[in-house]
N, C-alpha and C positions, 0 to 999 in steps of 0.2 A: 232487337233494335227497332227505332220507328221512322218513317220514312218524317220529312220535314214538315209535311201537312200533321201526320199524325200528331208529332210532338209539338208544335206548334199550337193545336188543338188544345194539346194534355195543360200547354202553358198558359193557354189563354190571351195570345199573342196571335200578329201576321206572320205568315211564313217570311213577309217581307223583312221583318224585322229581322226575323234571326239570319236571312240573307245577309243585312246590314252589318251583324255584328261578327259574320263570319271574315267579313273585308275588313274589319276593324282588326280581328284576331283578338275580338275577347272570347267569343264561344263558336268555335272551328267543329265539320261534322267529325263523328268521332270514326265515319266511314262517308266514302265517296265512291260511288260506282264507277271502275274505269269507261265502261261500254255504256251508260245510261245517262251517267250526268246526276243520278241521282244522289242527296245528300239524306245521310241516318245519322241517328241520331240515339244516345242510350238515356235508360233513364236516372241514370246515376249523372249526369249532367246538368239533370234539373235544378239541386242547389246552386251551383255557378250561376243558372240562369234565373234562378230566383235573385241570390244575391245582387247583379248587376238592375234586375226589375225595381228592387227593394232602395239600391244607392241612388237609382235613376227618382223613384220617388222624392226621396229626399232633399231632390235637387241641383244631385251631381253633375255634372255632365260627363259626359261617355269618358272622355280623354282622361279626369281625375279616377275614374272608376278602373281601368284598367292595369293602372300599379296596385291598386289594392287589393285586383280581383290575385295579383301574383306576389301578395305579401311583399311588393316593392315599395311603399308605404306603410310607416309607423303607424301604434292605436295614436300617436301623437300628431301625426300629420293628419288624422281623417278627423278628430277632434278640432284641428285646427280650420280642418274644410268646413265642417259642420258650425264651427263658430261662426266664420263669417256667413253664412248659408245663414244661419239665425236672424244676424243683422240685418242682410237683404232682404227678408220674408217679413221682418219688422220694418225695416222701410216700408217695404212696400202697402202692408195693411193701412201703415199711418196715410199714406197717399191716397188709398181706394176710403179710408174715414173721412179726410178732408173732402173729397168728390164728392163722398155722401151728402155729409154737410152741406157742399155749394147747390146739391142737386135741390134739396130740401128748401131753402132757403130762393132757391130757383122760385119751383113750385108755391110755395109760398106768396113771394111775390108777384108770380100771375093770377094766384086765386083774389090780393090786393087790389091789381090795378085791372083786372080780367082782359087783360091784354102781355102777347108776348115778346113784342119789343120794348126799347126802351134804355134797360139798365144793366150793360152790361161790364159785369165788374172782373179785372185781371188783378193777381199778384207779378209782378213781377220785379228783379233788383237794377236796382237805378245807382250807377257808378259816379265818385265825387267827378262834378262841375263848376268849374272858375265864373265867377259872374261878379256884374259891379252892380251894387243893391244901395239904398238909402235907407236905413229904419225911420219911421214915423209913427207915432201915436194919434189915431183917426178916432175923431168923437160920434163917427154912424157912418151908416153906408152912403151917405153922400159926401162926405169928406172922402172916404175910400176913393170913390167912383171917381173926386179932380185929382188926387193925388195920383191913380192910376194912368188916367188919360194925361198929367202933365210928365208924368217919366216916360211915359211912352213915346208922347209928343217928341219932348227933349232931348230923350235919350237915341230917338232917331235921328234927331238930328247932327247929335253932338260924338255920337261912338261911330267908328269908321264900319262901313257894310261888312268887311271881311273879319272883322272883332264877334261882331253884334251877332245874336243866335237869336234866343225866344224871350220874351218876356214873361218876368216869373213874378211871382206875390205869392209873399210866406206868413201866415198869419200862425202866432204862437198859442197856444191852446190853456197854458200854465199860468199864466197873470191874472191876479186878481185885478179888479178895477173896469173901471165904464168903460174905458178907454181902448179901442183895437192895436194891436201892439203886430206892427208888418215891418217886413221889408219887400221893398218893391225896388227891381233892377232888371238885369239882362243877363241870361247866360252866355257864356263868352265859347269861341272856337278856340281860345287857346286863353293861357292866361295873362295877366298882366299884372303892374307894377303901379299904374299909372290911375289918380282919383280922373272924374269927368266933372266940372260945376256945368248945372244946370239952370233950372227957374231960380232969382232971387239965391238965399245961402245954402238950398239945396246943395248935397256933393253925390255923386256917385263912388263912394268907394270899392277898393278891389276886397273881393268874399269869397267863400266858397258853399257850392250846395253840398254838403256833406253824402256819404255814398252812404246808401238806402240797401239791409240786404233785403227785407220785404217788406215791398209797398202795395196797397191796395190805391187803385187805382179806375177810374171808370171818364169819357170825356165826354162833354157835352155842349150844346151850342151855344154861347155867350151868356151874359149876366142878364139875362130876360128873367119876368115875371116869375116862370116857375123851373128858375135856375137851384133853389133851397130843396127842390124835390132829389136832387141827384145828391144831395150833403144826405139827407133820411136813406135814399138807399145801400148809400155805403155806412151809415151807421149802422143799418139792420144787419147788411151783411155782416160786421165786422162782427155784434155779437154775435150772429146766430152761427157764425163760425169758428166760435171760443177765441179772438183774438183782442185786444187791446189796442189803444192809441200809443203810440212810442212817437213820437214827435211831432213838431210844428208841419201842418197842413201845407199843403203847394200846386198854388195854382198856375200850370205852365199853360200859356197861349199860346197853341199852335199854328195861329195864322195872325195877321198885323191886327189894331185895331186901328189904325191907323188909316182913312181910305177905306177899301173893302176889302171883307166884309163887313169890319167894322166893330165896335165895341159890344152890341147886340148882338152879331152873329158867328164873331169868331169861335170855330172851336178850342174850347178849354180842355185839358185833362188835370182834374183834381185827384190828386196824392196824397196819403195817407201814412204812415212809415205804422206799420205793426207789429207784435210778437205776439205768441202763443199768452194768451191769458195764464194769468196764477191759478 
């Protein structure tokens, strides 16, 4: 017999461990010194404690390893472990490729702009939202820009404070033609029922922002000069991260333009609705 350092040794393991597995009662000494405390160990044992090494590799955890170490678990149960065991292991590769990708695409972009702030872009899913929107057809970014500033205007004035959330502009990416094809309105705290008239035959009606399960996302400081540089970063990243556009654009204003900070410097967060490329 060998004392628990020895075999321990033989196993290529801490003595700690197979202490651990002795309170667990999956490999118990096969002797115990009454007067010393010491635990031995044979070495006909050492398949048990291979096997437990070998399920532990693969993923198990101790607790599913122990019916099997005592054939209390079917070849059909441990197949079934191992099935899902696979799916996890393949999640998880797909997550550490994604990182790879965002890390790349990182790097990439600082060697661009040689600089490390800047563009920082999140996924994450965005839950449907009740909002009262106008659709309009805007012939440039200066029509955009009154249209923008008169729902804003209006829509402040005219939706009660406890309704009223952010102001949103959805520009649609799918129309052919000159013409910007938006809706511009307000996210709402709850929904409602009820249109708002605004400037002239303008209406606010009631919409909803549709539930996003991945959005790419990045916020930036208002519609300033080089507000079109933060639209290129998240195009870069979307390919260089094998994904696709899946819907109309959304640009939520997270502070008023209204007042301060104002149409220049409110933070924006532009939204992207994606999926995995073909």
């Amino acid at each position: 017999m060998f004392r628990i350092g020895e075999f321990a040794q033989i196993a290529q393991i801490s003595s700690r461990q197979l202490r651990f597995y002795d309170q667990l009662g999956l490999l118990q000494p096969a002797h115990i010194d009454q007067q010393t405390g010491y635990r031995y160990y044979t070495i006909r044992q050492l398949p048990r404690l291979n096997s437990i090494l070998a399920l532990k590799e693969l993923g198990l955890s101790l607790e599913q390893i122990g019916p099997l170490l005592d054939k209390e678990a079917s070849a059909a149960q441990l197949r079934s472990m191992l099935t899902l065991k696979r799916a996890q292991v393949e999640r998880s590769l797909q997550e550490e490729e994604a990182r790879l990708r965002h890390i790349e695409s990182r790097i990439a972009q600082i060697d661009r702009e040689g600089k490390a702030e800047g563009f920082d872009i999140l996924t994450k899913s965005v839950p449907a939202t009740p909002m009262l929107s106008v659709n309009c057809a805007c012939d440039g970014m200066d029509d955009v820009v009154r249209m923008v500033r008169t729902v804003a205007e209006e829509g402040t004035r005219r939706i009660k404070p406890a309704l009223r959330d952010k102001l949103v502009v959805i520009a649609r990416n799918d129309v052919d033609g000159d013409r910007l094809d938006l809706d511009i309105g307000f996210s709402l705290t709850r929904s409602t029922n009820e249109s708002v008239r605004i400037a002239g035959d303008l209406v606010l009606r009631p919409a909803e922002l549709a539930a996003v399960e991945t959005m790419a996302t990045i916020v930036r400081p208002g519609t300033n000069a080089e507000s079109h540089t933060s639209f290129s970063a998240l195009g870069r990243w979307i390919e260089a991260n094998h994904y696709e556009i899946a819907g109309p654009c959304r640009e939520i204003f997270l502070e008023p333009i209204i007042g301060a900070p104002g149409f220049e410097g409110a933070l924006v967060e532009i939204q992207f609705p994606i999926r995995k490329a073909a």
